[in-house]
N, C-alpha and C positions, 0 to 999 in steps of 0.2 A: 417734200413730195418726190423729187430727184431721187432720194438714197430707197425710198421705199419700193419705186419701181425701178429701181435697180439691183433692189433684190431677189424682187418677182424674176424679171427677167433672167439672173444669175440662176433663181430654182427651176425654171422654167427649162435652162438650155442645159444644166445639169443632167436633170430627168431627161431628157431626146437625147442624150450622150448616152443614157445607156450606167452614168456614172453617180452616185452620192454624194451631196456636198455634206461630210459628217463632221469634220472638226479638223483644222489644220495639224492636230496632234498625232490624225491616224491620215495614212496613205492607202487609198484604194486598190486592191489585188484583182479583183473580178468578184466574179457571181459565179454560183454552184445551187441546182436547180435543189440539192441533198439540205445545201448549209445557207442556203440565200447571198448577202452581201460580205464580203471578208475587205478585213480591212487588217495593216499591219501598225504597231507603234512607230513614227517618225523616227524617235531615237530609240537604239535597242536598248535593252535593258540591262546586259552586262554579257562580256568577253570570260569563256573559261576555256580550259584546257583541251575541253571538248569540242566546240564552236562560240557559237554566240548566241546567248537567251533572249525571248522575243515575243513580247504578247502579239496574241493574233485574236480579233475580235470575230465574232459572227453575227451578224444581222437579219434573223429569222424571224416569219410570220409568225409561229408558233413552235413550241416543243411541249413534252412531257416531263415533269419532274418530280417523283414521288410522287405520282397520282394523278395530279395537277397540271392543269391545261394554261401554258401563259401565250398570251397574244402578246407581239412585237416583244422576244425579249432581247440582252443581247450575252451570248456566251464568250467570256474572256478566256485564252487559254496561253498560258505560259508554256512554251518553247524550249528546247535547246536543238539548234539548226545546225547538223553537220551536212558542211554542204560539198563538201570533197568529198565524203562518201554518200552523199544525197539521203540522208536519213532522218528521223527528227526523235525527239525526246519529249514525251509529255511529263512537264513540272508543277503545273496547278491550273486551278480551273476554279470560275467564277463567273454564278449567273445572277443577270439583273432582271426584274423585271421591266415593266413600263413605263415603273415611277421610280428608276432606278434605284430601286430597294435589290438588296442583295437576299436570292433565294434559296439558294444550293452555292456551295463551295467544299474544295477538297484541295491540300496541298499532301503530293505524291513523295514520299522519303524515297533518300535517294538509292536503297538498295530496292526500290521497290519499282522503282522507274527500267523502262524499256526501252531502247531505241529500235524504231519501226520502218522499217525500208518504202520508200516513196514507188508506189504500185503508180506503173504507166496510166497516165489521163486520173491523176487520182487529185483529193483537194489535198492531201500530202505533195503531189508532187507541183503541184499549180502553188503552193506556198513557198516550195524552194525554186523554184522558177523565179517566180519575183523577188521575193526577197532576199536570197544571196548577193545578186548583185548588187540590190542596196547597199550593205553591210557588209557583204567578206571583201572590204577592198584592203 
């Protein structure tokens, strides 16, 4: 009886934080009114030459994909964070539905990939905000 209203209470002061309890595997970034909840991998995913690669989750009410309307899905999107020159690189991307079934996915070859300059007040530049200083130590 103890652990169960101890979880309520733990969901409860979560929520009036403002913050997710999603899984100790992802760290909480903020909120973006475009992308809903972001969250970052705890550990990144590999060092290259470039920066460091880096799923970054998104936690939305709904999107469109192919036609299709998903309630709560969540969008995975692999990274590469350069964060000395503050810019990012999309590497792949993967969406779940509600019953985490995988809906849409695309992995970007690498002459095909772009690195995108983090536009001021953008959720580009609120992901190299935070998560640099995780990771580029």
């Amino acid at each position: 009886m103890r652990t169960f209203v101890f979880i309520i209470l733990i969901s409860i002061t979560s929520t009036i934080s403002g913050q997710s309890l999603y899984s100790p595997d992802w760290i909480f970034l903020g909120n973006s009114k475009n992308v809903g909840e972001i969250y970052c991998k705890a550990q990144y995913h590999a060092r290259t030459n470039e920066g460091f690669k880096e799923w970054v989750k998104f936690k939305k009410k709904t999107q469109i994909l192919k036609g299709v309307l998903y309630k709560n899905p969540e969008l995975n999107y692999l990274y590469i964070f350069d964060c000395e020159n503050k810019r990012i690189k999309l590497c792949q991307f993967v969406m779940y539905n509600d019953k985490n079934e995988v809906v849409g996915s695309i992995v970007i070859t690498d002459y095909e990939q772009t690195w995108e300059d983090a536009v001021p007040e953008s959720v580009a530049e609120l992901m190299l905000k935070k998560v640099c200083p995780i990771f580029n130590q």
